[in-house]
N, C-alpha and C positions, 0 to 999 in steps of 0.2 A: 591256883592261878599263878602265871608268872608276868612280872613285870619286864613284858617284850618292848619296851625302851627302854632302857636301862642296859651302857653302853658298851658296860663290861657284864658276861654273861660268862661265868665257867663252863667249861668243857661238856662237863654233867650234864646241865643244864640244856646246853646245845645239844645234844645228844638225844635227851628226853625229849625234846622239840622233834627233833626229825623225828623218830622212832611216832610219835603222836601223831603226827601227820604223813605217815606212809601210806597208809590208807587212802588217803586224800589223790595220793601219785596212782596208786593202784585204778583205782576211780576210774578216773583220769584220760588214764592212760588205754583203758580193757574201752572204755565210752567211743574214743576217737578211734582206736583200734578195730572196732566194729564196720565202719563206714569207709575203712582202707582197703585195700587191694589185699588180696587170701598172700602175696609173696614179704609184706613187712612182718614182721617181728615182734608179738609182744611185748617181748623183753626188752625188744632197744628198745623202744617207747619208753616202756617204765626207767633205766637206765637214764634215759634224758632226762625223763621227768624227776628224777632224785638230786640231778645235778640242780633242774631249776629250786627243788625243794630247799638245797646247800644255800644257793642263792638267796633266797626268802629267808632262812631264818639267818642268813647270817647278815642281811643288807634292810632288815626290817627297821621303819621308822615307825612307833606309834603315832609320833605327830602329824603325820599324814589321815590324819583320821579313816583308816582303816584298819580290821583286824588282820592278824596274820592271816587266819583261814584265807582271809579274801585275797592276801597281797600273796599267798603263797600260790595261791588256784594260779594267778596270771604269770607266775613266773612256773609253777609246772608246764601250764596248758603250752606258753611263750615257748619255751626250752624245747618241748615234744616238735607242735610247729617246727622249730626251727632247725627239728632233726629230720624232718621230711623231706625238707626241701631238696635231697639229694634224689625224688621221687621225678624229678620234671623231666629228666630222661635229657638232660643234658650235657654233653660229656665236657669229661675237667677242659678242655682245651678251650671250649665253646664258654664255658661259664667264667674263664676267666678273661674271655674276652667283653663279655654279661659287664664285669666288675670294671673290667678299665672304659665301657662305653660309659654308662653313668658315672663315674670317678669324671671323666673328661665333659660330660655335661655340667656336672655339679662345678664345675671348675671353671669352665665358661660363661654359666650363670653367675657368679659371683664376678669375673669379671668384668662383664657386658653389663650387669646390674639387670638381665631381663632374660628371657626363654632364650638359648640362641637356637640359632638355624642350624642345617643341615652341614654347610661349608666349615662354621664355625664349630662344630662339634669336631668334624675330622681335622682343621687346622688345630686344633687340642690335642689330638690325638698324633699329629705328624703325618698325616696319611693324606692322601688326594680324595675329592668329595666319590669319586669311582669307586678307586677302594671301600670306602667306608660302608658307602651303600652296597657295597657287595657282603661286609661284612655284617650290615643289617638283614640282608636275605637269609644268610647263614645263620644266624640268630629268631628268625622265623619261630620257630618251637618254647622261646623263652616264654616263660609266667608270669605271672606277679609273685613271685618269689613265696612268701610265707601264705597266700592270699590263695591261693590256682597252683596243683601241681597236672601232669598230663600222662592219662593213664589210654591204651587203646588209641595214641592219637588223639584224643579229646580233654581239654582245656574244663578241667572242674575242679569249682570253688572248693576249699578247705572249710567256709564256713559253712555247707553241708557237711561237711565232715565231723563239723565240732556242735552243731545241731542233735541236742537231745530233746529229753522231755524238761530241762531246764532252760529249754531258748525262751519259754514266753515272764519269766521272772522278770524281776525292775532291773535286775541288774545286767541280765541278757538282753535287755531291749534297750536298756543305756549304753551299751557299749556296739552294739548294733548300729544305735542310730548315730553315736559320735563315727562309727568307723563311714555311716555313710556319709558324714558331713566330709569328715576327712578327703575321700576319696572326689565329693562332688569340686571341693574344692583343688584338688590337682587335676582334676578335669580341664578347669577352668584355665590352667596353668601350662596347657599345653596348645601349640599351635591349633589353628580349627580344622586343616584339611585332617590329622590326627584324632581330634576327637570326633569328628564327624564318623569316621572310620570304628573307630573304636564305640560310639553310640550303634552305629546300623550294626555291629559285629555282635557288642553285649545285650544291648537290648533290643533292637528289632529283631535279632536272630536270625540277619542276614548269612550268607557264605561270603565267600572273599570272594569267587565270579560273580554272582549278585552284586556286590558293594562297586566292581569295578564298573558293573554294567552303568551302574546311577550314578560315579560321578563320571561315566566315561573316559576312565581311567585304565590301565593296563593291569593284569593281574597281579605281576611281578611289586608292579609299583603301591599296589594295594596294599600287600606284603609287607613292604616296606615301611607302609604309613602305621600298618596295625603294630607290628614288631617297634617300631620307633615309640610310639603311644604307650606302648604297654610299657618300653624301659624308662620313658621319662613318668610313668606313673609308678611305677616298680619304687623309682628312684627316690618320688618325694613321699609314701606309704615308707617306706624305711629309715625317712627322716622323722616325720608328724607323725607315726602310728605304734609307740611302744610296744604296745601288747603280742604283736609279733615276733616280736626281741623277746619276749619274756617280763617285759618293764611293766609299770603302773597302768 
């Protein structure tokens, strides 16, 4: 057994770590890899997954009352996730428009001390509230980032993805249920003409003509409200949700 706090570890040491837990990345990686698209790559997978492994053993707290196994699974699985995300079919140009919309919310939020608005998001951003929302239409296609990549046109959970015959354990149903609370709770954090949108979209399993039809609203503008939802939920899941990052 090795004393995995204990702050200085030789090379050795580290080494026999990784080399022990590859297996683990293998795992892992072949599990998720299963429930992907036939065009990614095994190997990136594993690849990622060695990096989160690097990670874990080299950022391991014992005092956090977990084992490595454990803290290393959430920085594989984390690291894997977070090499998918290139899967949402959204081109560089478009994503990194993705980063400075939320960049410029998070930045208004903290201002304003509350949700800002639509006006207030693009005065953040420099642009006219026209612009903006034209820049949210364009953005249509966007995910929840580590949560939802879009395969065929279609918007599906990763956590079908990472659903095995390990989902019903304590510890897949503890992290389940925090990630629902998580998520209930940015719900909550977003305007309501937004989450209304976003409630008939994920769970009644409306279409975007449907949702416009009920709040008699315009398709475009539907668009807009789901696309806007989705990146202010995007935004606060990437704050409060570690385990997507790779983290605890």
């Amino acid at each position: 057994m090795y004393a995995y706090d204990t702050p200085a570890r030789s090379e050795q040491e580290r080494e026999e770590l990784i080399i022990e837990h590859l297996r683990q990345v293998h795992f892992i990686a072949a599990r998720i890899h299963e429930k992907l698209p036939a065009s990614v790559e095994l190997d990136d997978l594993i690849s990622a997954g060695i990096v989160g492994l690097l990670a874990a053993v080299d950022n391991y707290d014992a005092s956090k009352n977990a084992s490595l196994k454990t803290y290393a699974e959430y920085k594989i699985r984390g690291a894997i996730l977070d090499s998918i995300r290139g899967l949402d079919g959204i081109p560089t140009h478009k994503r990194k428009r993705v980063k400075l919309v939320q960049e410029a919310m998070l930045a208004a939020e903290r201002k304003l001390q509350r949700t800002p608005g639509e006006e207030e998001i693009a005065a953040e951003l420099g642009i006219s509230l026209a612009e903006y929302q034209q820049w949210v239409v364009e953005l249509r296609a966007v995910s929840l980032g580590s949560l939802e990549v879009v395969e065929d046109g279609e918007d599906m959970s990763l956590l079908k993805f990472i659903s095995d015959d390990e989902q019903e354990t304590p510890e897949r149903i503890l992290e389940r249920s925090e990630l629902e609370r998580v998520v209930a709770e940015g719900m909550k954090k977003i305007p309501e003409n937004e989450r209304l949108v976003l409630s008939l979209y994920y769970k009644e399993e409306l279409n975007l003509r449907e949702i416009a039809a009920v709040m008699e609203l315009h398709i475009t503008r539907i668009s807009q409200l789901r696309a806007q939802g989705i990146l202010r939920l995007r935004s606060y899941l990437e704050r409060k949700w570690p385990a997507g990052r790779g983290g605890y």
